[in-house]
N, C-alpha and C positions, 0 to 999 in steps of 0.2 A: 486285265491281261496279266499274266504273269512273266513276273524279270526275267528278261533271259541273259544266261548266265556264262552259255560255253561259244564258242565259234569252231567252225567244223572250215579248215581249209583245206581247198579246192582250185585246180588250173582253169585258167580259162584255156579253151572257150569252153570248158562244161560250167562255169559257172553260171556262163548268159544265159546256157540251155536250161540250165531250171529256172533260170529266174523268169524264161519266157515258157514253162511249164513244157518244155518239149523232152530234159530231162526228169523224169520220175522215180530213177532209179540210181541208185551208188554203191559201186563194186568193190569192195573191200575185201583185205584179206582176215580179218578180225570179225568176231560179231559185237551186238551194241545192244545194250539192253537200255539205250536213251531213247525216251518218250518223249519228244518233246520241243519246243522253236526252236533255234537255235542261229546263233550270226552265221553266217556266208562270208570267209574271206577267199579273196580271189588272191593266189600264190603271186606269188614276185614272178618268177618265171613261168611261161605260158606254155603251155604242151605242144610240141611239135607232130602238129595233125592236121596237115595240109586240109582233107575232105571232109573235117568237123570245121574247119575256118571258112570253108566252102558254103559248106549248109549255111552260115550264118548270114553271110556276107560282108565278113571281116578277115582281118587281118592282124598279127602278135602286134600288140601296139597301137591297136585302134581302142581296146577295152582297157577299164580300172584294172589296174595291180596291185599288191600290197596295202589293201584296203579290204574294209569290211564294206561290201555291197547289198547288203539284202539280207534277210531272213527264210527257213523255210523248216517245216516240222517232220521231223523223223516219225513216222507212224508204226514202223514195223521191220524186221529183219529176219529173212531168211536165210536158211543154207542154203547153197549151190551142190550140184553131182560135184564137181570139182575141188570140194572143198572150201571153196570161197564163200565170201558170204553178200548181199544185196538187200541194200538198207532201200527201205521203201519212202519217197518224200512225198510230201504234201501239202499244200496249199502256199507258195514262195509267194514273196512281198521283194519287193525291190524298195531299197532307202533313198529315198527324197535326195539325202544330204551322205555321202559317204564318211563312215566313221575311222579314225585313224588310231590304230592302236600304238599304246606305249611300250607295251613288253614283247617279247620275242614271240610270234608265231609256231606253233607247234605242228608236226606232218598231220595228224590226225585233229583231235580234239583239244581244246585249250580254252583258258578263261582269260578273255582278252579282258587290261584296263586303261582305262582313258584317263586322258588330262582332265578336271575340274572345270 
C-alpha cells in the first residue's frame, strides 16, 4: 500500500457519512487532480446541520474532532453546471486508533506530521 501523504479536512458529521460510505461525494469549490488515499480529519468545529445530525443519530459533540479519523480515496472530479466542482470518493476505512496531528490543519488539503 502506498504512504499516504495529504489529509483532506472535513466537518463532521459529513465525515461519519463517508466513513459509513453514505457520503460519496465532496462539493468543493476548486477542482483536484488528486488520485489517491488520503487521511480524513474531522474540523475542530462541527457544521451546523440540524437534519445531517438527524440522519445519523448524533449530536455536535458526540463525534472525534480535531483528529485524523479515517482514510478514503479520491477516484475522480467533476464539474458542476454551477461551476462548482464534486470530488468523487471511494472505498473509506475508519482508523482503529485516531491519529493527532502536530502542525496546523489546513481548509482544504494538508500534509499532516505526527510525533515519533
Amino acid at each position: 500500500m502506498a504512504e499516504i501523504v495529504r489529509a483532506l479536512s472535513i466537518k463532521q458529521p459529513f465525515v461519519e457519512m463517508i466513513l459509513r460510505g453514505d457520503k460519496t461525494k465532496e462539493y468543493r469549490g476548486q477542482a483536484t487532480n488528486i488520485r489517491e488515499r488520503v487521511y480524513l480529519y474531522a474540523s475542530l468545529k462541527p457544521r451546523d446541520w440540524p437534519a445531517g445530525w438527524k440522519k445519523i443519530g448524533k449530536q455536535p459533540g458526540d463525534l472525534p474532532a480535531g483528529l485524523i479519523v479515517g482514510t478514503v480515496e479520491i477516484v475522480d472530479c467533476k464539474k458542476r453546471r454551477d461551476g462548482d466542482y464534486t470530488w468523487i470518493l471511494s472505498n473509506p476505512k475508519r482508523l482503529r486508533r485516531h491519529l493527532v496531528p502536530t502542525n496546523q490543519p489546513q481548509p482544504v488539503f494538508w500534509r499532516p506530521q505526527f510525533q515519533p
